[in-house]
MDTraj code that builds the backbone (N, CA, C; nanometers):
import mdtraj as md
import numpy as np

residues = "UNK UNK UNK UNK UNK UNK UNK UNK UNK UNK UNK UNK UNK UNK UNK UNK UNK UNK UNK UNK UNK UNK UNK UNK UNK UNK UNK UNK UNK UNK UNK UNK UNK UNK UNK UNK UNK UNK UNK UNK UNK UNK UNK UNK UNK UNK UNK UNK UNK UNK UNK UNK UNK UNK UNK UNK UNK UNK UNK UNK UNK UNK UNK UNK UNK UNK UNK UNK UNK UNK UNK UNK UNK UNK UNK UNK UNK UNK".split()
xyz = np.array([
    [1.5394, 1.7688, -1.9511],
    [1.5063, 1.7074, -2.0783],
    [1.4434, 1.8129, -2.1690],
    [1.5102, 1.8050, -2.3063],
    [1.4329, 1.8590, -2.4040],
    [1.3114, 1.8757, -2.4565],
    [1.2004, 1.9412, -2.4178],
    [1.0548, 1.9385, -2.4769],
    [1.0589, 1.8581, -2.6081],
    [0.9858, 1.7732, -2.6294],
    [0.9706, 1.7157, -2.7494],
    [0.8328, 1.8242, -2.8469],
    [0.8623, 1.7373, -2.9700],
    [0.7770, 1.8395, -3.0855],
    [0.5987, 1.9020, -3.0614],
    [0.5404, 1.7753, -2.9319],
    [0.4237, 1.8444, -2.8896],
    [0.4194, 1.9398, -2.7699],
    [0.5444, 1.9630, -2.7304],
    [0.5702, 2.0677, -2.6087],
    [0.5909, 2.0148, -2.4896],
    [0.5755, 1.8716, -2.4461],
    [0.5724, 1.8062, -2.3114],
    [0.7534, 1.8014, -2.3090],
    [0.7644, 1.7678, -2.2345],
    [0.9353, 1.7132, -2.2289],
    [0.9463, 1.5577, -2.2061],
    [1.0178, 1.5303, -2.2892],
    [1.0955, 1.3737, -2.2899],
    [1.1382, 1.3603, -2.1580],
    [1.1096, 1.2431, -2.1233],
    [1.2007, 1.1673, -1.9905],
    [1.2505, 1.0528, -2.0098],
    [1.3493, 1.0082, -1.9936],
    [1.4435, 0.9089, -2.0033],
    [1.4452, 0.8169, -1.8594],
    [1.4342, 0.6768, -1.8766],
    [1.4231, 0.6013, -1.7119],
    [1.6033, 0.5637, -1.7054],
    [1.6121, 0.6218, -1.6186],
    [1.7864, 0.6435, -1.5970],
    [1.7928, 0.4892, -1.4760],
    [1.6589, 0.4503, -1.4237],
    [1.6958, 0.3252, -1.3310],
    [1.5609, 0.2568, -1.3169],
    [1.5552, 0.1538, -1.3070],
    [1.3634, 0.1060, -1.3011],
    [1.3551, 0.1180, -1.2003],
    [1.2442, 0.1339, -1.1263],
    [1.1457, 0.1471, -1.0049],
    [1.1421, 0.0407, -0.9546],
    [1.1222, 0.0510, -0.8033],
    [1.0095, -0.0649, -0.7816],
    [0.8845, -0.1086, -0.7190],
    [0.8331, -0.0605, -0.8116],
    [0.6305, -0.0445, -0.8301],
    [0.6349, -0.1039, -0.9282],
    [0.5705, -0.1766, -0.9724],
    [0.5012, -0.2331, -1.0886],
    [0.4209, -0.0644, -1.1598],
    [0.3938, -0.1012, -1.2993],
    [0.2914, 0.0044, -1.3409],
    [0.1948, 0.0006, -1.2803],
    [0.1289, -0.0855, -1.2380],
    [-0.0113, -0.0657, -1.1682],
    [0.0187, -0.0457, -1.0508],
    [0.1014, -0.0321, -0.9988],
    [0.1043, 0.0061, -0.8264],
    [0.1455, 0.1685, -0.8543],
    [0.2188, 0.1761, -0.9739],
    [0.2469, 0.3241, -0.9555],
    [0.1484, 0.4219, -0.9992],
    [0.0344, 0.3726, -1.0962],
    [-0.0507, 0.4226, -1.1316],
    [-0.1520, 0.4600, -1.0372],
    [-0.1639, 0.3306, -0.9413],
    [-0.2597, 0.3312, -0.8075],
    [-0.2173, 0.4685, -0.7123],
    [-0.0715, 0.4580, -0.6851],
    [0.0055, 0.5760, -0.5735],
    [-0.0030, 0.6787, -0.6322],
    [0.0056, 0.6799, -0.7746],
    [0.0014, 0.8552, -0.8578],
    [-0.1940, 0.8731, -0.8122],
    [-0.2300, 0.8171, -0.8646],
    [-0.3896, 0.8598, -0.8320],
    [-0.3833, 0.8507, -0.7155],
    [-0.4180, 0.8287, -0.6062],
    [-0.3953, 0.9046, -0.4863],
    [-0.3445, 0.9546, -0.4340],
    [-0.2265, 1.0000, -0.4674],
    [-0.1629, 1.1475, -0.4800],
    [-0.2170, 1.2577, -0.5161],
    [-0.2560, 1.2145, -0.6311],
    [-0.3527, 1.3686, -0.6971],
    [-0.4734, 1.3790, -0.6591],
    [-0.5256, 1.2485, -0.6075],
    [-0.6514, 1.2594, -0.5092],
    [-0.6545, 1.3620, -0.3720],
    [-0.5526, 1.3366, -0.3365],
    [-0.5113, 1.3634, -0.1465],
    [-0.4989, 1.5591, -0.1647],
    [-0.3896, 1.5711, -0.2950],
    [-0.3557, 1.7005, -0.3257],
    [-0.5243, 1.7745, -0.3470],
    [-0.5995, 1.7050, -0.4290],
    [-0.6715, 1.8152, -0.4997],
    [-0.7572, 1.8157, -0.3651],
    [-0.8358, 1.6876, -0.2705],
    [-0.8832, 1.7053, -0.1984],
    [-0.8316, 1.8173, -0.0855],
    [-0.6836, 1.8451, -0.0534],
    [-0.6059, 1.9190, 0.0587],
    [-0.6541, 2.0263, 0.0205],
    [-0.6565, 2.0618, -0.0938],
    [-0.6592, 2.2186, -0.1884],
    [-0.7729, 2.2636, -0.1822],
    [-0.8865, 2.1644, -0.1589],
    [-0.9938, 2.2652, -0.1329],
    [-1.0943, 2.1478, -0.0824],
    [-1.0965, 2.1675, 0.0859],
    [-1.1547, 2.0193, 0.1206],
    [-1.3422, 2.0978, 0.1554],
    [-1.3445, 2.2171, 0.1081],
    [-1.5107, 2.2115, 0.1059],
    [-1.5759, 2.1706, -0.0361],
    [-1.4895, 2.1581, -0.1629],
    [-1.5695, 2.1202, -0.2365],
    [-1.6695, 2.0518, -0.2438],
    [-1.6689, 1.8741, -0.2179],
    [-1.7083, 1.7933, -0.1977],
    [-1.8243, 1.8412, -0.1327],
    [-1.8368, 1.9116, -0.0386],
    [-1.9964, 1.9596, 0.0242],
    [-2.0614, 2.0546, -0.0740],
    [-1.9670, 2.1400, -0.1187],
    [-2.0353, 2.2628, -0.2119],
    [-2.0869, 2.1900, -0.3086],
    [-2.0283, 2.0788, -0.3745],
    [-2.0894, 1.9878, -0.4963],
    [-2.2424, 1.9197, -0.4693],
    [-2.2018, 1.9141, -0.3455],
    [-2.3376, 1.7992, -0.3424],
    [-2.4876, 1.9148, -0.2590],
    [-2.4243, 2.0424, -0.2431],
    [-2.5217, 2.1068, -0.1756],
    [-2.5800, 2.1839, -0.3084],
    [-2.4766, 2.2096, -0.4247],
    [-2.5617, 2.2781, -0.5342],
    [-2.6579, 2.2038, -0.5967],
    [-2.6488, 2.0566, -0.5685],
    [-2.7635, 1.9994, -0.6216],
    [-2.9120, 2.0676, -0.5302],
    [-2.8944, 2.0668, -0.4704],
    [-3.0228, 2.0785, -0.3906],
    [-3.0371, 2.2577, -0.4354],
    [-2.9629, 2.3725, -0.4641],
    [-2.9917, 2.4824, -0.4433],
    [-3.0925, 2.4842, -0.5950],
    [-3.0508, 2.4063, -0.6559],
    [-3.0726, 2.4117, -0.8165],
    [-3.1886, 2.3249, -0.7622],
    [-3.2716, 2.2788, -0.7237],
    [-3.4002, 2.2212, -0.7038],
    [-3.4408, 2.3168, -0.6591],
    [-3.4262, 2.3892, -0.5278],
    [-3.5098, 2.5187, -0.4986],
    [-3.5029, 2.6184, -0.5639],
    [-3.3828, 2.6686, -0.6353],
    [-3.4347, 2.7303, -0.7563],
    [-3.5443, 2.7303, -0.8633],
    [-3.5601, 2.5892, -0.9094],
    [-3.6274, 2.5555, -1.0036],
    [-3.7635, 2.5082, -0.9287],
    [-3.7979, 2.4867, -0.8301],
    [-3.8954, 2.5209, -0.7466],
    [-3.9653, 2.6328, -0.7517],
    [-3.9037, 2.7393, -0.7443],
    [-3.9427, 2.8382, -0.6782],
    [-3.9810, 2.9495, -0.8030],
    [-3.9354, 2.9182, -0.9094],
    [-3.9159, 2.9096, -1.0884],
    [-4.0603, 2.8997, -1.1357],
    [-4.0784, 2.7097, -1.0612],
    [-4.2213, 2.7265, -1.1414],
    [-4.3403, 2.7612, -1.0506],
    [-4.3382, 2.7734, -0.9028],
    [-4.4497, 2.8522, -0.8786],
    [-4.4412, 2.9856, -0.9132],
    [-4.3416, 3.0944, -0.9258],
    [-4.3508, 3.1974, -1.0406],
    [-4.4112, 3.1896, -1.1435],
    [-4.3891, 3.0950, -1.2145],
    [-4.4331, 3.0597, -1.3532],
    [-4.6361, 3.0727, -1.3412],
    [-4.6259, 3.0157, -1.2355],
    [-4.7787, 2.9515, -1.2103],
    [-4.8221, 3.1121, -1.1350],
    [-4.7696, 3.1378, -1.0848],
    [-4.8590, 3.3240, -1.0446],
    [-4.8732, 3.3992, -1.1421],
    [-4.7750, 3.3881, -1.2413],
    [-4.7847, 3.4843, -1.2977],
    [-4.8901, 3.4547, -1.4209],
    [-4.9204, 3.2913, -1.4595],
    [-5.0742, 3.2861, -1.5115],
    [-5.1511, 3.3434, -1.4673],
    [-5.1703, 3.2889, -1.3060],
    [-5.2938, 3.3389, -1.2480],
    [-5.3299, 3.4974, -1.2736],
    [-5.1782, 3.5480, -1.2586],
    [-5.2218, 3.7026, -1.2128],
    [-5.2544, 3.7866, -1.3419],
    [-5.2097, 3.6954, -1.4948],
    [-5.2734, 3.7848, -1.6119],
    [-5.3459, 3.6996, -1.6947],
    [-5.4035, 3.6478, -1.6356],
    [-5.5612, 3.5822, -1.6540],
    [-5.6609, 3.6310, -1.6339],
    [-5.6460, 3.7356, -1.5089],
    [-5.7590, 3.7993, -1.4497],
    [-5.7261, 3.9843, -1.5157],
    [-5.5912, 3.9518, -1.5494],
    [-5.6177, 4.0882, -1.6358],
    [-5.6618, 4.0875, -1.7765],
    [-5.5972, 3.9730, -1.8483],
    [-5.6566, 3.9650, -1.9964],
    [-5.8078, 3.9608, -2.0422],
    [-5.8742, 3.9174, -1.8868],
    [-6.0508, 3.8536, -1.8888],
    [-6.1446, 4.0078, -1.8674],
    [-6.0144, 4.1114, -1.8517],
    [-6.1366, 4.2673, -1.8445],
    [-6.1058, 4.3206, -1.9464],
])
top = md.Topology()
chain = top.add_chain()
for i, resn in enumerate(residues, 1):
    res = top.add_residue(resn, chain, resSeq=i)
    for name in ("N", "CA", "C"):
        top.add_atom(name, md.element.get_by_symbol(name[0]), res)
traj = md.Trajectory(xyz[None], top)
């Protein structure tokens, strides 16, 4: 099929299916579910473990924050 004027290509239904739209919509999304999950099945942990790295980061951020009062407090006071 010919790309149409926004660049996708036209498709023509040469025979109907038989899925309803909502059943085919259901099977396409878990399709692209199953694929993206196959493609990289540590994401899902890496996602939920950067939450936590980004807390000890920002942990560790503000007791920095807090030494480094302490430590030019006692220099600004001579």
């Amino acid at each position: 099929a010919a790309p149409a004027g926004d660049g996708l290509p036209e498709f023509e239904v040469l025979q109907a299916g038989s899925l309803s739209p909502e059943e085919y919509d259901a099977l396409v999304t878990d399709l692209v579910t199953f694929i993206q999950y196959a493609g990289e099945p540590a994401a899902l942990k890496r996602a939920s473990m950067g939450v936590w790295v980004l807390l000890y980061l920002s942990l560790f951020t503000f007791l920095a924050w807090i030494m480094k009062k302490e430590y030019w407090r006692d220099i600004k006071g001579h």
